[in-house]
PyMOL CGO cylinders between C-alpha atoms (Angstrom):
from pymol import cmd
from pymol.cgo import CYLINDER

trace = [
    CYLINDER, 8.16, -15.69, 13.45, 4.91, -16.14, 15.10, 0.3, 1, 1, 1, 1, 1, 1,
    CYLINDER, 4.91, -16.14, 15.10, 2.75, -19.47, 14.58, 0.3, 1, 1, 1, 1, 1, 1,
    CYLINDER, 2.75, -19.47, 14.58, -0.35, -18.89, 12.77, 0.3, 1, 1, 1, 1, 1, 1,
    CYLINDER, -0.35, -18.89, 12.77, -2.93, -21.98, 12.25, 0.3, 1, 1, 1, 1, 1, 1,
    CYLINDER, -2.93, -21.98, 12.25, -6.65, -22.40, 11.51, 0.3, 1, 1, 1, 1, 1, 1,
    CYLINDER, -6.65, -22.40, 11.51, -9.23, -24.84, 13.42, 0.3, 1, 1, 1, 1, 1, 1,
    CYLINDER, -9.23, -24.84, 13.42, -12.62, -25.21, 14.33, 0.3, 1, 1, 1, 1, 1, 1,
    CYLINDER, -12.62, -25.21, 14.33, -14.09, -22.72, 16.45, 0.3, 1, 1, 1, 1, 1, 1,
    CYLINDER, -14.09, -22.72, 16.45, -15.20, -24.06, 20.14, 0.3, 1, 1, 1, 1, 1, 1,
    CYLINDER, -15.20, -24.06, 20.14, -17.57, -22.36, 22.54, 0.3, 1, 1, 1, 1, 1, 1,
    CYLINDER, -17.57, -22.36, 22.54, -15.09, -21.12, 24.54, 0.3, 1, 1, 1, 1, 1, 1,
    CYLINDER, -15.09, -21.12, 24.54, -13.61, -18.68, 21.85, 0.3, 1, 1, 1, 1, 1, 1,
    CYLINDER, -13.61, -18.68, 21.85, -16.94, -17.26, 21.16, 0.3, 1, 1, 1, 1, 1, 1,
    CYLINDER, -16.94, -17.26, 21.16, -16.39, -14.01, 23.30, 0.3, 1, 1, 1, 1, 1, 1,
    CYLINDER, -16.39, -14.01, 23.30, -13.37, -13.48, 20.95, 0.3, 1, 1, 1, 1, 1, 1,
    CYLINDER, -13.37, -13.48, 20.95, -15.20, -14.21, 17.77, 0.3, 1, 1, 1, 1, 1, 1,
    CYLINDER, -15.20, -14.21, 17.77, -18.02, -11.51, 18.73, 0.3, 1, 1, 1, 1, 1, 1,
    CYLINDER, -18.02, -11.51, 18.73, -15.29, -9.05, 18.92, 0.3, 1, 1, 1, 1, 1, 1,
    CYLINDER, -15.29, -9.05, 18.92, -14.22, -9.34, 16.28, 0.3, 1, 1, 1, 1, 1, 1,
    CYLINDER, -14.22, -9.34, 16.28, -17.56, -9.37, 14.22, 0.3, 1, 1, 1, 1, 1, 1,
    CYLINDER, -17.56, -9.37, 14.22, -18.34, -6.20, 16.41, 0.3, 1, 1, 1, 1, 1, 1,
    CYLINDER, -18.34, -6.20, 16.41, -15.47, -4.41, 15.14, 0.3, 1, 1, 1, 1, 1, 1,
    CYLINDER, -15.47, -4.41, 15.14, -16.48, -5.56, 11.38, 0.3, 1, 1, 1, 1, 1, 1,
    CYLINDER, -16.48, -5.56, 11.38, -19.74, -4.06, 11.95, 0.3, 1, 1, 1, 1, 1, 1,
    CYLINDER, -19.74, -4.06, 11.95, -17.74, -1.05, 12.79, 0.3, 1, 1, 1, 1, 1, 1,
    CYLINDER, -17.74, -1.05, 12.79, -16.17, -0.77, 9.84, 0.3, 1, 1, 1, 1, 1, 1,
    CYLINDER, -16.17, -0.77, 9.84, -18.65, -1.65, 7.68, 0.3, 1, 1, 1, 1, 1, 1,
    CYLINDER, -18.65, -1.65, 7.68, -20.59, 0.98, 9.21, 0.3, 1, 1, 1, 1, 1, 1,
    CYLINDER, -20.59, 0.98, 9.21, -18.00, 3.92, 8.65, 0.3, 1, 1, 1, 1, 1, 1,
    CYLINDER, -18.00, 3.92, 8.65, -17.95, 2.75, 5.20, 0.3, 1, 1, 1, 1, 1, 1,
    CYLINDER, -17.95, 2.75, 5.20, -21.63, 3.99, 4.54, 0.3, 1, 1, 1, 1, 1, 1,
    CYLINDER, -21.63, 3.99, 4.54, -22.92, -0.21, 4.24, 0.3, 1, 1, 1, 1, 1, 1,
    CYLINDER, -22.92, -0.21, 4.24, -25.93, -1.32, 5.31, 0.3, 1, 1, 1, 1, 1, 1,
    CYLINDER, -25.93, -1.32, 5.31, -24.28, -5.13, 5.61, 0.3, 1, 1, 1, 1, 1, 1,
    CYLINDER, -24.28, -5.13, 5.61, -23.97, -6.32, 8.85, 0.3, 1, 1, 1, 1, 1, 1,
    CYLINDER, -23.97, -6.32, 8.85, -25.74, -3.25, 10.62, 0.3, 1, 1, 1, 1, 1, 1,
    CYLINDER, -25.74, -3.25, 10.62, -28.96, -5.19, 11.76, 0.3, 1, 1, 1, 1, 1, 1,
    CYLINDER, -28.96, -5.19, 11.76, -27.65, -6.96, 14.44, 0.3, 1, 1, 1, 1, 1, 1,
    CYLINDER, -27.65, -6.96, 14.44, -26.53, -10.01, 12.03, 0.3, 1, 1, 1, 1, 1, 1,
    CYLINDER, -26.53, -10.01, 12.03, -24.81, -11.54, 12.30, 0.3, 1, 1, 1, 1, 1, 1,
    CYLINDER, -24.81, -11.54, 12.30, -25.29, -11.85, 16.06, 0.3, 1, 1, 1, 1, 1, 1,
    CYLINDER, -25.29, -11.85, 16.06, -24.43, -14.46, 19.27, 0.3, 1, 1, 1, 1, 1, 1,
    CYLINDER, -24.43, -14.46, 19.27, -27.14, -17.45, 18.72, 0.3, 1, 1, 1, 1, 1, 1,
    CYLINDER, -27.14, -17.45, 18.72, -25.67, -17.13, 15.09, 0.3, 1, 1, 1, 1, 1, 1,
    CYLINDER, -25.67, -17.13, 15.09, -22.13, -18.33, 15.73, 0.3, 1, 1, 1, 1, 1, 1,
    CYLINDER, -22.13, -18.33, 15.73, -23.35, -20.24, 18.94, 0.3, 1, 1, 1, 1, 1, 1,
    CYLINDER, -23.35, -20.24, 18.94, -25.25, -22.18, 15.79, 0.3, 1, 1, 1, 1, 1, 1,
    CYLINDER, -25.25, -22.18, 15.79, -22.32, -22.01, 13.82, 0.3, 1, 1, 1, 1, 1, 1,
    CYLINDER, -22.32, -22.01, 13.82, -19.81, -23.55, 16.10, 0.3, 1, 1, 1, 1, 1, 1,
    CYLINDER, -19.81, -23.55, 16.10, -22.59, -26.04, 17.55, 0.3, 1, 1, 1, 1, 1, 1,
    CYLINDER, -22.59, -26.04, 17.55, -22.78, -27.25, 13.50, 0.3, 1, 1, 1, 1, 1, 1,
    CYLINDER, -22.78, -27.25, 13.50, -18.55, -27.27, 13.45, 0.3, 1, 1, 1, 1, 1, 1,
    CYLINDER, -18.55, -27.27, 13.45, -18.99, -24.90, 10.50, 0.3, 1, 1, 1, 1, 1, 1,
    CYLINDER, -18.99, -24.90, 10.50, -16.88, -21.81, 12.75, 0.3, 1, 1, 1, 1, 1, 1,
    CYLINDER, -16.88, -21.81, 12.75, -13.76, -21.38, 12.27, 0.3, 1, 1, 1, 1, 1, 1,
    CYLINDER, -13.76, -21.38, 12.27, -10.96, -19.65, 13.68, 0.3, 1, 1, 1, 1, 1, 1,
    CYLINDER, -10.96, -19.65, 13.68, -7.11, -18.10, 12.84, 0.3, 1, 1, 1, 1, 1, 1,
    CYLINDER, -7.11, -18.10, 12.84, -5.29, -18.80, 15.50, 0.3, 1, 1, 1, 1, 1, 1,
    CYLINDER, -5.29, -18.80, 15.50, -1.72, -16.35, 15.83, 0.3, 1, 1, 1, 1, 1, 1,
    CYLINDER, -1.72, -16.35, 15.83, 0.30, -17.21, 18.38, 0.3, 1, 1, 1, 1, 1, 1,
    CYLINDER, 0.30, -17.21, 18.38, -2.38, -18.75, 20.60, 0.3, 1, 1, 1, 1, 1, 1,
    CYLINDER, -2.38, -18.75, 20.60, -4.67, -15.85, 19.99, 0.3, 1, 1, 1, 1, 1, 1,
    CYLINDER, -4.67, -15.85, 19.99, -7.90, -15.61, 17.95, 0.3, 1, 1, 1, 1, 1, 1,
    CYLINDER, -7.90, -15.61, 17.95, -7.13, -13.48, 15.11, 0.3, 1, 1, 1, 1, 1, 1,
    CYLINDER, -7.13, -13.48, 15.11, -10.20, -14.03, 13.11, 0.3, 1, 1, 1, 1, 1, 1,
    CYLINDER, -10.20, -14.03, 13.11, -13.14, -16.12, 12.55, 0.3, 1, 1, 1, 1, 1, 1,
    CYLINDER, -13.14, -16.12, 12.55, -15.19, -17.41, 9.43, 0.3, 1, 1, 1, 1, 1, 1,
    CYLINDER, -15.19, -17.41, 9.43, -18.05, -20.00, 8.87, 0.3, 1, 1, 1, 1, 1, 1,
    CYLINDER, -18.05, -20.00, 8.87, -18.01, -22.45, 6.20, 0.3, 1, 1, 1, 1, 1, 1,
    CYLINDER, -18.01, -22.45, 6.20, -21.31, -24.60, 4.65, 0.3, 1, 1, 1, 1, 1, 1,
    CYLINDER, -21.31, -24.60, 4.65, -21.24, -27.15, 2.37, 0.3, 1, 1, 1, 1, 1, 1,
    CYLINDER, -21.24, -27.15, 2.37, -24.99, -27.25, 1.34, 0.3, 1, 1, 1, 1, 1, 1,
    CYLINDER, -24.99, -27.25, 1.34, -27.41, -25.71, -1.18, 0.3, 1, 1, 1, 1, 1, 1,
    CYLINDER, -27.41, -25.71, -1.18, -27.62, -22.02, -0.70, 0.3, 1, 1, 1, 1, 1, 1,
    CYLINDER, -27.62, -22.02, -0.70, -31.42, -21.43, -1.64, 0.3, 1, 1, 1, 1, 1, 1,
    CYLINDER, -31.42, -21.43, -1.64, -29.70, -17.58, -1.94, 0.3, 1, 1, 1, 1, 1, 1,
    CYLINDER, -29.70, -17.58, -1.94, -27.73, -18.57, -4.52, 0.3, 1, 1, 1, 1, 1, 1,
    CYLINDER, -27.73, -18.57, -4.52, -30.54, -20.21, -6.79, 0.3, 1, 1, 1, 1, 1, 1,
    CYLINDER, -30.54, -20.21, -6.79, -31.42, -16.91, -8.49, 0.3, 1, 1, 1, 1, 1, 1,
    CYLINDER, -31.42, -16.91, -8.49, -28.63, -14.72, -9.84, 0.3, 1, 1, 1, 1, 1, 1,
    CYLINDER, -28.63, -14.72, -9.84, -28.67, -12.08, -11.83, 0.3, 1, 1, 1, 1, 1, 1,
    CYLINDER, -28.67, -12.08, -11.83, -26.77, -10.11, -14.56, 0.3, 1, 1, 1, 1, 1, 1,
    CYLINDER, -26.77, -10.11, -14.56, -24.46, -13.82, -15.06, 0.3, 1, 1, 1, 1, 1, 1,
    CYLINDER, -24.46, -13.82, -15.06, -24.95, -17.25, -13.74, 0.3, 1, 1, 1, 1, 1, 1,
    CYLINDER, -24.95, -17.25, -13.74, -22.52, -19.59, -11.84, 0.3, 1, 1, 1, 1, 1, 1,
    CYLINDER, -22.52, -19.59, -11.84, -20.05, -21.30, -13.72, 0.3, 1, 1, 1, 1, 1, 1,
    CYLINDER, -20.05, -21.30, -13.72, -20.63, -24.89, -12.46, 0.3, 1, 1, 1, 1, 1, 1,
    CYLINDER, -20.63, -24.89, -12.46, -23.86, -25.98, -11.38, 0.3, 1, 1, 1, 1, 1, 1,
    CYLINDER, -23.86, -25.98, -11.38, -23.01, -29.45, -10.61, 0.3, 1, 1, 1, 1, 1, 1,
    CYLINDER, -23.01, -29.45, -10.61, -20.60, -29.67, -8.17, 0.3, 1, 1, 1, 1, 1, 1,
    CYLINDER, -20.60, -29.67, -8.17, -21.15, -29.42, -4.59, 0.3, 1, 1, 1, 1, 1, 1,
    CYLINDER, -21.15, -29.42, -4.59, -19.50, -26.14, -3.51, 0.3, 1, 1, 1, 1, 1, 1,
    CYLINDER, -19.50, -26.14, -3.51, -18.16, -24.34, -0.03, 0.3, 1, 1, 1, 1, 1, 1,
    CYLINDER, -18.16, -24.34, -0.03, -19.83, -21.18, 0.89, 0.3, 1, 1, 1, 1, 1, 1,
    CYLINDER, -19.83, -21.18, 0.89, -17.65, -18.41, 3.28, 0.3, 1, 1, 1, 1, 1, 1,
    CYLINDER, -17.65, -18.41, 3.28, -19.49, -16.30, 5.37, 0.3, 1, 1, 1, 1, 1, 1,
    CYLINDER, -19.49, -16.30, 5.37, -19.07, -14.43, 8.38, 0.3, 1, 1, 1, 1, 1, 1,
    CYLINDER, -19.07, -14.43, 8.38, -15.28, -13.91, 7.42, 0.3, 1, 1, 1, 1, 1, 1,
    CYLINDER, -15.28, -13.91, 7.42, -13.50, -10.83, 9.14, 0.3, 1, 1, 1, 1, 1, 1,
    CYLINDER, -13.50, -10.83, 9.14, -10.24, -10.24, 10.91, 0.3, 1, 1, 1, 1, 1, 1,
    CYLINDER, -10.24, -10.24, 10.91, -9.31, -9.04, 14.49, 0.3, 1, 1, 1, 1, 1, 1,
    CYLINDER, -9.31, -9.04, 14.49, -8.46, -5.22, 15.13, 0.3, 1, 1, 1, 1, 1, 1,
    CYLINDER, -8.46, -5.22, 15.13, -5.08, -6.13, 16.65, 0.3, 1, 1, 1, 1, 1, 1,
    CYLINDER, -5.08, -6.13, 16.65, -4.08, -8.20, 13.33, 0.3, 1, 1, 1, 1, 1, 1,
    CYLINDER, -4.08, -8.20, 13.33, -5.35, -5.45, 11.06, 0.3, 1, 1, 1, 1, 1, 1,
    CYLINDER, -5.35, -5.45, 11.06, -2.60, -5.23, 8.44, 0.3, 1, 1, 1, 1, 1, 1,
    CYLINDER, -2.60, -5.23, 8.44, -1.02, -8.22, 8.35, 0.3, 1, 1, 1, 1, 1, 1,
    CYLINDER, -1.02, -8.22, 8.35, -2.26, -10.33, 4.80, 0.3, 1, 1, 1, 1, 1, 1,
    CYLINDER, -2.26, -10.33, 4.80, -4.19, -12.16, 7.38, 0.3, 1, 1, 1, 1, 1, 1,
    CYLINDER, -4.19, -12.16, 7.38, -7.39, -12.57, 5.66, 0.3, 1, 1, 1, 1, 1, 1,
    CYLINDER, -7.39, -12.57, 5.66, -5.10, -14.27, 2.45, 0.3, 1, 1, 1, 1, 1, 1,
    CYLINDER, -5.10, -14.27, 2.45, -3.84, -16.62, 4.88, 0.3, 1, 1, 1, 1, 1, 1,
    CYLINDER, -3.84, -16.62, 4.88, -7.17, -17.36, 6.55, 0.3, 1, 1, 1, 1, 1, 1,
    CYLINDER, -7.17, -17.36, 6.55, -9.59, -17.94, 3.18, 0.3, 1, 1, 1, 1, 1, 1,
    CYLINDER, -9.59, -17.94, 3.18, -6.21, -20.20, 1.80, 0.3, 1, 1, 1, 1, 1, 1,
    CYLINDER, -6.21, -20.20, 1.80, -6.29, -22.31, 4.77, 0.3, 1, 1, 1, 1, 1, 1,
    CYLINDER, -6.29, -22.31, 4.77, -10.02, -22.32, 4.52, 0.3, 1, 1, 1, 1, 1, 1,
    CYLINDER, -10.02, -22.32, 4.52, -10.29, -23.55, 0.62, 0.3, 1, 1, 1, 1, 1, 1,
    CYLINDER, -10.29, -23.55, 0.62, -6.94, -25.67, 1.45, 0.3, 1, 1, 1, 1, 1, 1,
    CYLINDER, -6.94, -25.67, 1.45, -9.00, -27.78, 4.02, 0.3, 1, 1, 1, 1, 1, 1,
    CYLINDER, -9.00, -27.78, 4.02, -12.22, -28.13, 1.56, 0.3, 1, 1, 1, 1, 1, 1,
    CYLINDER, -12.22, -28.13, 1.56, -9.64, -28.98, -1.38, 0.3, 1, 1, 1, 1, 1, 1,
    CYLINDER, -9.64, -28.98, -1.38, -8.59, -31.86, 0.89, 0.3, 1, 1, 1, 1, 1, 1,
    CYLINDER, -8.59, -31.86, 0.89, -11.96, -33.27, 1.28, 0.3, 1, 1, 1, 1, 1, 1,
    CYLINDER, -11.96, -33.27, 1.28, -12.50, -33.34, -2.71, 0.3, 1, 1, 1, 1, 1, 1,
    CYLINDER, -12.50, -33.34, -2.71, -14.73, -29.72, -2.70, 0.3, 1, 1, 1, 1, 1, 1,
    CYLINDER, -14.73, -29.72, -2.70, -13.67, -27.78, -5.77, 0.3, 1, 1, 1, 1, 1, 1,
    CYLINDER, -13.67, -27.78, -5.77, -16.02, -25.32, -6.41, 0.3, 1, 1, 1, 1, 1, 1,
    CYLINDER, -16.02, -25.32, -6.41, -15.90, -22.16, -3.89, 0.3, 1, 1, 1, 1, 1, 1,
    CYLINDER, -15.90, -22.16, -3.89, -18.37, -19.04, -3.42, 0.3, 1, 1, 1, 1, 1, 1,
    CYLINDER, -18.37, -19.04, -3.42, -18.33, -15.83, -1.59, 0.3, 1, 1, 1, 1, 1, 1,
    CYLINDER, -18.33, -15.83, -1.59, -20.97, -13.16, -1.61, 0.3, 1, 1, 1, 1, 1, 1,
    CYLINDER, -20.97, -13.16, -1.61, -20.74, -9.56, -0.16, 0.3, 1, 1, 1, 1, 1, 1,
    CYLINDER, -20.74, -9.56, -0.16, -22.38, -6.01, -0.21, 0.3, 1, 1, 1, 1, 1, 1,
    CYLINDER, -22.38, -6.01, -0.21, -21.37, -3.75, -3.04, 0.3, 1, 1, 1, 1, 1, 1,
    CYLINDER, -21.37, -3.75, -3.04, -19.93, -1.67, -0.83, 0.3, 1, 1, 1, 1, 1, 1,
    CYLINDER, -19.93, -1.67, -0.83, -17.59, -3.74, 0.94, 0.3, 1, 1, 1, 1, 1, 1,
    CYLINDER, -17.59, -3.74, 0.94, -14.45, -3.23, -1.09, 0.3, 1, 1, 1, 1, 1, 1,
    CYLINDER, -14.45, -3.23, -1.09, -12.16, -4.91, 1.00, 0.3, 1, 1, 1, 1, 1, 1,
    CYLINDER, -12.16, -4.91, 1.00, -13.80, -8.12, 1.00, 0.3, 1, 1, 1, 1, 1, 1,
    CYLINDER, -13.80, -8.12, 1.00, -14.33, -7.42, -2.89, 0.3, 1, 1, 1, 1, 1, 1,
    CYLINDER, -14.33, -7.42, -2.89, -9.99, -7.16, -2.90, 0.3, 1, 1, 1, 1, 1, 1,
    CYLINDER, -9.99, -7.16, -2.90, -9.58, -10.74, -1.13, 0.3, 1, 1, 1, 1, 1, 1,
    CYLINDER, -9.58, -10.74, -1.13, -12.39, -12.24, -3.52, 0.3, 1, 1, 1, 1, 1, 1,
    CYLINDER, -12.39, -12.24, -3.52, -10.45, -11.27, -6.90, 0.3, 1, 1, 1, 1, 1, 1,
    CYLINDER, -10.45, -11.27, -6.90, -6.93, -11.30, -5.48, 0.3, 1, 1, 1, 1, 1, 1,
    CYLINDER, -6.93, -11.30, -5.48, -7.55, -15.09, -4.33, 0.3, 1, 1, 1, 1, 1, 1,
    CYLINDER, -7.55, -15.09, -4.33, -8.95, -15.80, -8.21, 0.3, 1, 1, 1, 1, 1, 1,
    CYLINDER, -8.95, -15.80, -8.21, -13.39, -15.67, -7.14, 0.3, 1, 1, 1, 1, 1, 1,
    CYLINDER, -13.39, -15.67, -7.14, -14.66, -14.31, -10.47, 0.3, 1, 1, 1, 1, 1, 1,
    CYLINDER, -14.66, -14.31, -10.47, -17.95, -12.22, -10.21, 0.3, 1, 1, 1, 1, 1, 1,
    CYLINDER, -17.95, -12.22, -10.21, -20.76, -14.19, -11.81, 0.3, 1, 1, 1, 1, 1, 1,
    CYLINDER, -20.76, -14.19, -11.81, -23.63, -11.54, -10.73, 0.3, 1, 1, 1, 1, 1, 1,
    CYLINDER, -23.63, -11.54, -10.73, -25.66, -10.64, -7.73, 0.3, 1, 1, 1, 1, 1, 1,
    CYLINDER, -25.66, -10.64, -7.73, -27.44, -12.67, -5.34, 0.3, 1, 1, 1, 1, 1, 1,
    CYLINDER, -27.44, -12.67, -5.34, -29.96, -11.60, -2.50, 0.3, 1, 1, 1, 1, 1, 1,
    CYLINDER, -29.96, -11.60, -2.50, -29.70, -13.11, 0.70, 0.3, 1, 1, 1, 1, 1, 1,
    CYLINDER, -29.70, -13.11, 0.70, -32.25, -13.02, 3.44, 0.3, 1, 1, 1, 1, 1, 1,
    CYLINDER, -32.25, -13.02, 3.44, -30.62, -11.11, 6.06, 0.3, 1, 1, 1, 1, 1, 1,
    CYLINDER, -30.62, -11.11, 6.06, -32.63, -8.41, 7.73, 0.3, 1, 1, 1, 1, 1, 1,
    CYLINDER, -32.63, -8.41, 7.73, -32.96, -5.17, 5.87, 0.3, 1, 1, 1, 1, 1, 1,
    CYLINDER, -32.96, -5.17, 5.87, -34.70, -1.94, 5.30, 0.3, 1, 1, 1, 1, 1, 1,
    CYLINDER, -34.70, -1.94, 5.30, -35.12, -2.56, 1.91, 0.3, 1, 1, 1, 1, 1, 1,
    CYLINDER, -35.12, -2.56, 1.91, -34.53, -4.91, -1.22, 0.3, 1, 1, 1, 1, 1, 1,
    CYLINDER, -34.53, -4.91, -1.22, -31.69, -3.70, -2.35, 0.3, 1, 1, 1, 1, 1, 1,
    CYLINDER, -31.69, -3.70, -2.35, -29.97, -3.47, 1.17, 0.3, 1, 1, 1, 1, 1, 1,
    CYLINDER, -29.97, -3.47, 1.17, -30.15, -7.58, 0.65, 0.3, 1, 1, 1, 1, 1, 1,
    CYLINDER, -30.15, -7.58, 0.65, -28.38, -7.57, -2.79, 0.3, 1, 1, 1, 1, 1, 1,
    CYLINDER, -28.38, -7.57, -2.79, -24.94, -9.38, -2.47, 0.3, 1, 1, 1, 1, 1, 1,
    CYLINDER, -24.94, -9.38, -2.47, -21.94, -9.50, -5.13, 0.3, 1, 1, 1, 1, 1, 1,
    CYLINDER, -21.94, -9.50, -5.13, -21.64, -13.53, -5.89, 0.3, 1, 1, 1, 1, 1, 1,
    CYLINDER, -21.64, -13.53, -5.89, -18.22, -14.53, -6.54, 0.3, 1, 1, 1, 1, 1, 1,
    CYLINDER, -18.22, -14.53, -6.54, -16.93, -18.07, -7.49, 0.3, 1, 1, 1, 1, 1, 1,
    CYLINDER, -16.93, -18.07, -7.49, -13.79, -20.06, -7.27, 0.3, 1, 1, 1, 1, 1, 1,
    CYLINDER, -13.79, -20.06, -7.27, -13.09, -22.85, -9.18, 0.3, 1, 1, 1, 1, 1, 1,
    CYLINDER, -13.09, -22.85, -9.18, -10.15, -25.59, -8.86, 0.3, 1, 1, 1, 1, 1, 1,
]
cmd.load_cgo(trace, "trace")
């Protein structure tokens, strides 16, 4: 049985955490997206990101197996939705970004495990209201969303670089316990 266990990311870990954003760039990009093929997000990003203790990191047996960032703030990208509306507007709320899993963990539920752990520590500190946002196109983050209970309230745009408009235009999802 191997020990699996999240924590905050530290400076140290960052080579690992590129690689495996790098290799969710690569997949993104052989699935046709446009998300994540800019150069975001990119190495003073997470440097920012751990710096702010908002990096995280799934740790299986003593290995970094993935990585995420977490903010509790006002999204100013989530202020305008279209085609539905968030279900509670009152709350404060935990945004995941950045989420992706390792190459050599690809497979293993790990990304279940990882956003639990994630919401489970949030839970903990009172935060009840959870959102996600991704690219239409990215079905697999799409599959952890709904299988974990987000509900699709509409489509946000987020300020990312990008060719055009639409290229911006992110699925909002919302979890709330």
């Amino acid at each position: 049985m191997s020990l699996k266990y999240v924590k905050r990311a530290t400076h140290e870990q960052l080579p690992a955490i590129m690689a495996i954003i790098d290799h969710a760039k690569a997949m993104l990009k052989a699935d046709g997206s446009p998300q994540w093929q800019d150069g975001y997000p990119d190495e003073a990003t997470l440097r920012r990101d751990i710096a702010a203790q908002n990096c995280w990191v799934l740790i299986v047996d003593g290995q970094v197996a993935g990585t995420a960032t977490t903010i509790v703030a006002d999204d100013a990208n989530y202020h305008d939705i279209t085609g539905g509306h968030w279900e509670n507007t009152v709350d404060p709320y935990m945004t995941i970004h950045r989420i992706a899993i390792g190459p050599n963990f690809a497979g293993q539920h790990l990304s279940s495990l990882f956003l639990s752990n994630l919401v489970s520590q949030y839970y903990q500190q009172g935060i009840r209201n959870f959102r996600i946002d991704t690219h239409a196109m990215n079905q697999r983050m799409q599959g952890l969303a709904t299988s974990f209970g987000y509900q699709h309230r509409g489509k946000v745009y987020v300020d990312e670089p990008a060719e055009n408009h639409e290229d911006n235009a992110r699925l909002a999802y919302e979890l709330n316990l």
